[in-house]
LUMGU-177579 format. One record per residue (C-alpha): residue in one letter; residue number from 1; x negated, y negated, z negated. Coordinates in Angstrom, 3 decimals, m for minus. Layout:
BEGIN
<site aa="A" i="NUM" c1="X" c2="Y" c3="Z"/>
...
//
This chain:
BEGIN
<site aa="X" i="1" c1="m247.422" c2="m340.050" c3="124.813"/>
<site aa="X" i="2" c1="m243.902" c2="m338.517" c3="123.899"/>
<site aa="X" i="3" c1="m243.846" c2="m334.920" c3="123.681"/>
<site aa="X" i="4" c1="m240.467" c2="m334.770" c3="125.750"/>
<site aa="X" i="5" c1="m243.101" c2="m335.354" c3="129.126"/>
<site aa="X" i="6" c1="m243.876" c2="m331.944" c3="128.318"/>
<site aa="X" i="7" c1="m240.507" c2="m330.015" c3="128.636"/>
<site aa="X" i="8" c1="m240.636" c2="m327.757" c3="131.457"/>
<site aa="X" i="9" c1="m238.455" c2="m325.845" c3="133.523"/>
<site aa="X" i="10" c1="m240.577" c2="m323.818" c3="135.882"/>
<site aa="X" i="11" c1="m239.605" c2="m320.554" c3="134.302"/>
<site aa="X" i="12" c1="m236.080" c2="m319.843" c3="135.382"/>
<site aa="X" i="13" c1="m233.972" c2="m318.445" c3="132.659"/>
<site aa="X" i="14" c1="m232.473" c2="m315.366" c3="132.637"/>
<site aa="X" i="15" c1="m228.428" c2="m315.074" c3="132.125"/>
<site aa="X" i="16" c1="m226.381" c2="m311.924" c3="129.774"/>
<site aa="X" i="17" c1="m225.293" c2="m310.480" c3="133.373"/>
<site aa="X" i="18" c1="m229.442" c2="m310.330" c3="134.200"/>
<site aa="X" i="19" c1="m230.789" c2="m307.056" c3="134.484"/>
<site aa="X" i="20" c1="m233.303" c2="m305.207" c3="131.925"/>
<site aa="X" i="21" c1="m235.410" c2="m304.411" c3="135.281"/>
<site aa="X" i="22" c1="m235.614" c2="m308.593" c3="136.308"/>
<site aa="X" i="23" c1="m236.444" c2="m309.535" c3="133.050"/>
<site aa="X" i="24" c1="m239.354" c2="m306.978" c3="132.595"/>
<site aa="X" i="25" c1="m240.850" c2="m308.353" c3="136.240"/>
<site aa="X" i="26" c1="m240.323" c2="m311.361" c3="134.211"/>
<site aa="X" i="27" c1="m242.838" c2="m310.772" c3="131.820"/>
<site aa="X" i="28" c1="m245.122" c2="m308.991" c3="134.302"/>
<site aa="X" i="29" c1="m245.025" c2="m312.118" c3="136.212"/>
<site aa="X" i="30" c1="m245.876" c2="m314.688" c3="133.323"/>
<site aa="X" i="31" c1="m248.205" c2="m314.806" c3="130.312"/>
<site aa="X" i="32" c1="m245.522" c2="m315.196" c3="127.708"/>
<site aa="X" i="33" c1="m244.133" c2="m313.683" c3="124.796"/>
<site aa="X" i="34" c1="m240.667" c2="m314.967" c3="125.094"/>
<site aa="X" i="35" c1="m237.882" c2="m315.633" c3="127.725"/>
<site aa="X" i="36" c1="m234.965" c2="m317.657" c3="127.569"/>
<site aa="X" i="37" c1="m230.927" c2="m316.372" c3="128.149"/>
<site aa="X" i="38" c1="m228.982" c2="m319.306" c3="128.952"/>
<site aa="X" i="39" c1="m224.669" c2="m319.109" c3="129.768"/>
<site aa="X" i="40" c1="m223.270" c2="m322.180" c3="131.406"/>
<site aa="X" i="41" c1="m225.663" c2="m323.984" c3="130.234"/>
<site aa="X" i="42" c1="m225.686" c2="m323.317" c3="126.386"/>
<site aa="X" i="43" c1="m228.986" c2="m321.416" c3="125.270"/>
<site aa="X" i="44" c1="m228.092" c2="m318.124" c3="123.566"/>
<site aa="X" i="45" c1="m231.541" c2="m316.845" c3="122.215"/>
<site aa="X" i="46" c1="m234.758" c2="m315.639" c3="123.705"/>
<site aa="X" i="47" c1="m235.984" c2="m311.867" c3="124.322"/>
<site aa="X" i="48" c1="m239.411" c2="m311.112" c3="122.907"/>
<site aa="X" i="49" c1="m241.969" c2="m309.197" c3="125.573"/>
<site aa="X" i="50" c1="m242.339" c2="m306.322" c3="123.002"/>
<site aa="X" i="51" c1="m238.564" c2="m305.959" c3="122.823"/>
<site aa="X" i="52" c1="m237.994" c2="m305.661" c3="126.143"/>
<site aa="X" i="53" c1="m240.054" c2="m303.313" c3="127.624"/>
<site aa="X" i="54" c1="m239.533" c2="m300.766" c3="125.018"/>
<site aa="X" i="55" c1="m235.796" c2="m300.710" c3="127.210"/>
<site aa="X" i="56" c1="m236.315" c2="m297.437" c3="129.600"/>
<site aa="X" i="57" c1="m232.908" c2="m298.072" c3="130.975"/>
<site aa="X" i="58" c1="m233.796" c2="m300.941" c3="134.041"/>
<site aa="X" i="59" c1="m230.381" c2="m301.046" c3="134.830"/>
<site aa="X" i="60" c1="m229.092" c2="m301.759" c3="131.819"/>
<site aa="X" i="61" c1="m227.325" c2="m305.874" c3="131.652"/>
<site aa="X" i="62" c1="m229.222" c2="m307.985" c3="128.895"/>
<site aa="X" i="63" c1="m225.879" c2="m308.215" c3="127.403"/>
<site aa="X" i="64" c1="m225.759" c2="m304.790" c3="126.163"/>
<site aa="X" i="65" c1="m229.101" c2="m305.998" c3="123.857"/>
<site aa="X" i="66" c1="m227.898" c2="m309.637" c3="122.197"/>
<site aa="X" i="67" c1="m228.840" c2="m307.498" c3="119.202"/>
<site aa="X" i="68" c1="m232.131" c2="m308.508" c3="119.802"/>
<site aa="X" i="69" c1="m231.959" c2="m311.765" c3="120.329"/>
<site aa="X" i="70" c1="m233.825" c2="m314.536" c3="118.372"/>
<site aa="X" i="71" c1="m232.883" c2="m317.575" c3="118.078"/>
<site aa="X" i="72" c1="m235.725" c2="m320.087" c3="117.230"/>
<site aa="X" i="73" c1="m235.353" c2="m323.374" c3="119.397"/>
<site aa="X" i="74" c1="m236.922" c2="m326.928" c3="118.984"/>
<site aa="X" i="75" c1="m234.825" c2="m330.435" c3="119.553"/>
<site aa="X" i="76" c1="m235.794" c2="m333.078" c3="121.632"/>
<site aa="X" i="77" c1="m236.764" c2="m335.204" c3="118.364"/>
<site aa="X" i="78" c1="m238.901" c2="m332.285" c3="117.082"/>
<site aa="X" i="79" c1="m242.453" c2="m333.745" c3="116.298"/>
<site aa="X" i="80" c1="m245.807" c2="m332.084" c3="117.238"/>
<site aa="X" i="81" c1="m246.731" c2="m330.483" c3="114.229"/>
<site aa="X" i="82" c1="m242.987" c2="m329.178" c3="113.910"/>
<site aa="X" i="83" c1="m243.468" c2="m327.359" c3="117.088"/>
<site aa="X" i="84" c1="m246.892" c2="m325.811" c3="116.161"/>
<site aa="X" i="85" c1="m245.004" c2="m324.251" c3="112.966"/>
<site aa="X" i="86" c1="m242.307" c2="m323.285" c3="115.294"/>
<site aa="X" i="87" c1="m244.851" c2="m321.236" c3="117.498"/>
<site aa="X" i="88" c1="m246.744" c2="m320.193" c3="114.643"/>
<site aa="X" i="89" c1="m243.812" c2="m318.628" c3="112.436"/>
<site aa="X" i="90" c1="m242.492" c2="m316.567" c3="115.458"/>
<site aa="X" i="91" c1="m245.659" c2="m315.422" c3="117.489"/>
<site aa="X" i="92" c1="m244.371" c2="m316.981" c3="120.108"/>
<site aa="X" i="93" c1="m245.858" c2="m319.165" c3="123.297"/>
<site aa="X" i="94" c1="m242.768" c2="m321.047" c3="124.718"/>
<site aa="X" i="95" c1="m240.131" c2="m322.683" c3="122.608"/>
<site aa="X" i="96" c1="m236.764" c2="m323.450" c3="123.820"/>
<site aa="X" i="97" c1="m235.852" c2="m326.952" c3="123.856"/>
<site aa="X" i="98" c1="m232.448" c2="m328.193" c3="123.122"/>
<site aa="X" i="99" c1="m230.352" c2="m331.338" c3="123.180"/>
<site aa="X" i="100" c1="m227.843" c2="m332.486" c3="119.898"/>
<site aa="X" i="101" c1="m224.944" c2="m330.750" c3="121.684"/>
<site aa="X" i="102" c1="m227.618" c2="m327.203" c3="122.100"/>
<site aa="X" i="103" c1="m227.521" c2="m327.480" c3="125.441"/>
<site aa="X" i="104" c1="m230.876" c2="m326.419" c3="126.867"/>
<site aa="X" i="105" c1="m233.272" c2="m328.482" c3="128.354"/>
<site aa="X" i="106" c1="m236.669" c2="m326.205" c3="129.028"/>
<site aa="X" i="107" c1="m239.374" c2="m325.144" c3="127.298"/>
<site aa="X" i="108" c1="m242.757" c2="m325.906" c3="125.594"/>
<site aa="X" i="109" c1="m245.799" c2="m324.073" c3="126.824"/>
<site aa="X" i="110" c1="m248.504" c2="m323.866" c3="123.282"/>
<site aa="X" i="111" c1="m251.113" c2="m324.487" c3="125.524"/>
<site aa="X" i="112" c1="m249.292" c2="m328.594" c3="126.168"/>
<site aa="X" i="113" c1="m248.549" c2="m328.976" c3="122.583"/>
<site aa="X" i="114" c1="m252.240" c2="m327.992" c3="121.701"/>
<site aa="X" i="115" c1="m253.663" c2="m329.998" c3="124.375"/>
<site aa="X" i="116" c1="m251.341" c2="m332.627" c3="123.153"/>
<site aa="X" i="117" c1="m252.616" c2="m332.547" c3="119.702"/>
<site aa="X" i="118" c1="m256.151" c2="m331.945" c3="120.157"/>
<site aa="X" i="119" c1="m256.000" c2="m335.565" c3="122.257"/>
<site aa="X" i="120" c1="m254.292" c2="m337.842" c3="119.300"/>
<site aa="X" i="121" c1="m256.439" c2="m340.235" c3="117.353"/>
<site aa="X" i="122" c1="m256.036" c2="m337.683" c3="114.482"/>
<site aa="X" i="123" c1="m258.235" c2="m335.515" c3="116.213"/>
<site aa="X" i="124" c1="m259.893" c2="m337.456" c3="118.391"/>
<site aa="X" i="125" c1="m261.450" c2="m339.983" c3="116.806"/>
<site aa="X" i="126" c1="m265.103" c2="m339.660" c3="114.411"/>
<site aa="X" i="127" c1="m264.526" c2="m338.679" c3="110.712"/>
<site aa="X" i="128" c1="m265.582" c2="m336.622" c3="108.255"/>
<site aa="X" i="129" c1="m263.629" c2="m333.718" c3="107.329"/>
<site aa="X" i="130" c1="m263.041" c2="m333.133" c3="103.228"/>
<site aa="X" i="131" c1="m261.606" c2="m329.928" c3="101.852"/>
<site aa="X" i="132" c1="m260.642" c2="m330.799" c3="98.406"/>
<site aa="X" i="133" c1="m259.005" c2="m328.507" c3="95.384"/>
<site aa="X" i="134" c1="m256.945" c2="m328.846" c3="92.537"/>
<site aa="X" i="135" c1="m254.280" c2="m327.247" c3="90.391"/>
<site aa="X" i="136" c1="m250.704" c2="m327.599" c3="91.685"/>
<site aa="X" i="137" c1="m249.584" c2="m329.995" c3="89.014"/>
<site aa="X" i="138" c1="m252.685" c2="m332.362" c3="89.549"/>
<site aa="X" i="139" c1="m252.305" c2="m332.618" c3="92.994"/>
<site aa="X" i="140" c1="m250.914" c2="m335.856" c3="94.260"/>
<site aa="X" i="141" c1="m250.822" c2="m337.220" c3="97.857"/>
<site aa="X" i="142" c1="m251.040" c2="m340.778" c3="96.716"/>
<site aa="X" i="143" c1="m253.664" c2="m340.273" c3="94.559"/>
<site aa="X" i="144" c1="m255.590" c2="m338.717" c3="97.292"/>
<site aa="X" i="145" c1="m255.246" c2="m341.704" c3="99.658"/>
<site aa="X" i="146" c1="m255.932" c2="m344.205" c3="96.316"/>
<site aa="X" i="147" c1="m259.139" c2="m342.043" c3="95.685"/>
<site aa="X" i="148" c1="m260.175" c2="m342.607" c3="99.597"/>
<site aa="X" i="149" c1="m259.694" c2="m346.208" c3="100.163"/>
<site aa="X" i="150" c1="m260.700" c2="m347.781" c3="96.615"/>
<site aa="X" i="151" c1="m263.918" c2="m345.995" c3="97.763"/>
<site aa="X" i="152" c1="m264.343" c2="m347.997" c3="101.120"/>
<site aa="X" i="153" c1="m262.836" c2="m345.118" c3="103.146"/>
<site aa="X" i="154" c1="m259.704" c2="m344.717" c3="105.699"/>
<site aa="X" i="155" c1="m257.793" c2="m341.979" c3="105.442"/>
<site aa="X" i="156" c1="m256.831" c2="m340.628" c3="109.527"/>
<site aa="X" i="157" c1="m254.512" c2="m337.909" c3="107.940"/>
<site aa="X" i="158" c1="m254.218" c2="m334.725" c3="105.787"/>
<site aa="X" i="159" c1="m252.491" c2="m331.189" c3="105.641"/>
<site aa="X" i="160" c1="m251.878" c2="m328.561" c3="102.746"/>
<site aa="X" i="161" c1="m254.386" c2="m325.978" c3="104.140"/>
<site aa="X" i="162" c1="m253.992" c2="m323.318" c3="101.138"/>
<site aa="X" i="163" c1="m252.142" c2="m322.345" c3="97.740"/>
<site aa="X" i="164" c1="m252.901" c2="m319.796" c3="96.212"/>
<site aa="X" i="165" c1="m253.305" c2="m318.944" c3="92.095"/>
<site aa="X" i="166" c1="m251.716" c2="m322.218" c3="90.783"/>
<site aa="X" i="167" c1="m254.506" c2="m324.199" c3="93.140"/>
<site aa="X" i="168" c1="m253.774" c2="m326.500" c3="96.037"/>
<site aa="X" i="169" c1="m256.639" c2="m326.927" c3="98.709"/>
<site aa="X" i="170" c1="m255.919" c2="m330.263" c3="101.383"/>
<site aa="X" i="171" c1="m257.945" c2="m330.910" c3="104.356"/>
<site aa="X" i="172" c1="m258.687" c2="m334.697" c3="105.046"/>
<site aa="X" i="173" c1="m259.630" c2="m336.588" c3="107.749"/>
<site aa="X" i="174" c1="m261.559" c2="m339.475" c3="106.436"/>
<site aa="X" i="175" c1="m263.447" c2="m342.196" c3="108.168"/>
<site aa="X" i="176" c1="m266.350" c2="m343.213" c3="105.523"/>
<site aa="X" i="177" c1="m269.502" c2="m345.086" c3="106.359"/>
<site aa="X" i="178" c1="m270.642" c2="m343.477" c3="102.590"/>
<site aa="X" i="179" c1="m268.505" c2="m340.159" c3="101.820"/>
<site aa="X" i="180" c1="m270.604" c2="m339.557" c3="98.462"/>
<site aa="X" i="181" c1="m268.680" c2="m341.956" c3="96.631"/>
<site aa="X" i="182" c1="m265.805" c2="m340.494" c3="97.620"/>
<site aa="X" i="183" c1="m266.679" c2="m336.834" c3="96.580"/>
<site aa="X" i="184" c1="m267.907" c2="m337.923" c3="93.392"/>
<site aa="X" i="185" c1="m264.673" c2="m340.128" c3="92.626"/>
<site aa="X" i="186" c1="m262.978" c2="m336.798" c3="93.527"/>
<site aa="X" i="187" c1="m264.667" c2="m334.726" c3="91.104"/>
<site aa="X" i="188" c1="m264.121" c2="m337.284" c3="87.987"/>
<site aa="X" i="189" c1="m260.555" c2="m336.451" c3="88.958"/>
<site aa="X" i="190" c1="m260.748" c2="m333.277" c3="88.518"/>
<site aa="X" i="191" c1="m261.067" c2="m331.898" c3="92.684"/>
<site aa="X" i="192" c1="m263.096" c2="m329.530" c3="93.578"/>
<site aa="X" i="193" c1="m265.171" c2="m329.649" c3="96.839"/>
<site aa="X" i="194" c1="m264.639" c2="m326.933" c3="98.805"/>
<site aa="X" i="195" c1="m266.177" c2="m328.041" c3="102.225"/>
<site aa="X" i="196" c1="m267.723" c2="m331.187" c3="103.332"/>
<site aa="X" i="197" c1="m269.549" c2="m332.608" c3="106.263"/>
<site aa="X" i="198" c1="m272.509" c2="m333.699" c3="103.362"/>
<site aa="X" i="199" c1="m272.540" c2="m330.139" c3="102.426"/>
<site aa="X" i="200" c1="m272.880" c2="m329.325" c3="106.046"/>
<site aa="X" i="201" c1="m275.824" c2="m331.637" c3="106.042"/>
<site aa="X" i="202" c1="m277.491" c2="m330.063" c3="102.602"/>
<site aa="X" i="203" c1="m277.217" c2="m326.608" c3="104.109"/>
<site aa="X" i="204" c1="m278.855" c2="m327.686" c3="107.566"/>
<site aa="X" i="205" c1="m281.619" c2="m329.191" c3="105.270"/>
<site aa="X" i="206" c1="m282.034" c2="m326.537" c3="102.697"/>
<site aa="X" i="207" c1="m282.321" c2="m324.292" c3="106.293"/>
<site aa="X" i="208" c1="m284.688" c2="m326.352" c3="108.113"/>
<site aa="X" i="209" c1="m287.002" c2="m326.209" c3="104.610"/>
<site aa="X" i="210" c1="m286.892" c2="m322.458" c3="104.120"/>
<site aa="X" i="211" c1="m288.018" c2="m322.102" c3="108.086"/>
<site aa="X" i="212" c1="m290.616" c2="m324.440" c3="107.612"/>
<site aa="X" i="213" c1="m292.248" c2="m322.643" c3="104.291"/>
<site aa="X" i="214" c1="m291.406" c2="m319.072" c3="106.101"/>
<site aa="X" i="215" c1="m293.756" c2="m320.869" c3="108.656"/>
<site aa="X" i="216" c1="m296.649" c2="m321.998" c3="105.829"/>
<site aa="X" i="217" c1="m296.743" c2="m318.266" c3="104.621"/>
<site aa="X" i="218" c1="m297.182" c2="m316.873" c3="107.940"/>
<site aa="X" i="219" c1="m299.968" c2="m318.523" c3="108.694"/>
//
């Protein structure tokens, strides 16, 4: 489905000549952390909830506050994951859209772009999930896709989850019908495993046998 179904308009935005009073009943009115100033058209920035009700003066215009104005926006073309690291670098819930000439369009709600995401194959459909680590200059995307399918395995899709130290850790969705062979080939190469659904499984089973000798001694 393209993301651009999702741009809404049901929050009005505000203009400069809106008062400090209308946009705090703003914010009392909606869950959001954001709201949108728009002149003729052409988006000027958004007001954060924190910012705004800090103002004591109600009558004040917004105009005489552009100072704190931020101006973080998506485009129409902007991709799912670009708008989750748009919300997730500025704390925020809506994101302004805008077109090539910045005029603005509406807004994303989080809430559609997660829903969004969580419903794509990516997520939706069965796989294991690998979290593999390596030192910077050994890691290698291709090799990481190489290691997966010479093994039998289809790799859905992966993500730089954490640097840190010189390391590089990816997460990996990988559909495997064996995902041994894959760890192991991962391990002659130097990866670490940091999480796997097999470990999952060995923990469950090293559980399941410490409850059932807790039980033998108890009798």
């Amino acid at each position: 489905m393209n993301i651009t179904d999702y741009i809404l308009k049901e929050i009005k935005s505000l203009t400069p000549k809106s008062s400090v009073e209308k946009a705090q009943k703003l914010f009392n009115d909606y869950p959001i952390t954001h709201f949108n100033v728009v002149e003729n058209g052409l988006f000027l920035g958004s007001f954060s909830e924190s910012d705004i009700q800090t103002i004591e003066d109600k009558t004040a215009l917004l105009s005489d506050y552009k100072h704190l104005l931020s101006g973080f926006f998506a485009e129409e073309k902007t991709t799912v994951l670009g708008l989750l690291q748009i919300f997730a670098n500025n704390d925020a819930t809506v994101i302004p859209v805008l077109d090539s000439q910045k005029k603005y369009l509406g807004y994303y709600d989080l809430c559609d772009v997660l829903d969004v995401f969580a419903s794509s194959p990516f997520m939706q459909e069965e796989s294991e999930t690998l979290v593999v680590e390596t030192v910077e200059k050994n890691f290698s995307m291709a090799r990481i896709a190489q290691i997966v399918e010479t093994n039998g395995g289809k790799l859905l899709g992966s993500y730089l989850s954490e640097k840190k130290a010189g390391n590089v850790q990816a997460t990996l969705k990988v559909v495997a019908q064996e995902i041994t062979e894959i760890t192991q080939t991962f391990r002659r190469y130097e990866y670490i495993i940091v999480s796997s659904n097999e470990d999952d499984l060995y923990l469950d089973d090293l559980k399941n046998r410490s409850q059932y000798l807790q039980k033998y001694l108890n009798i």
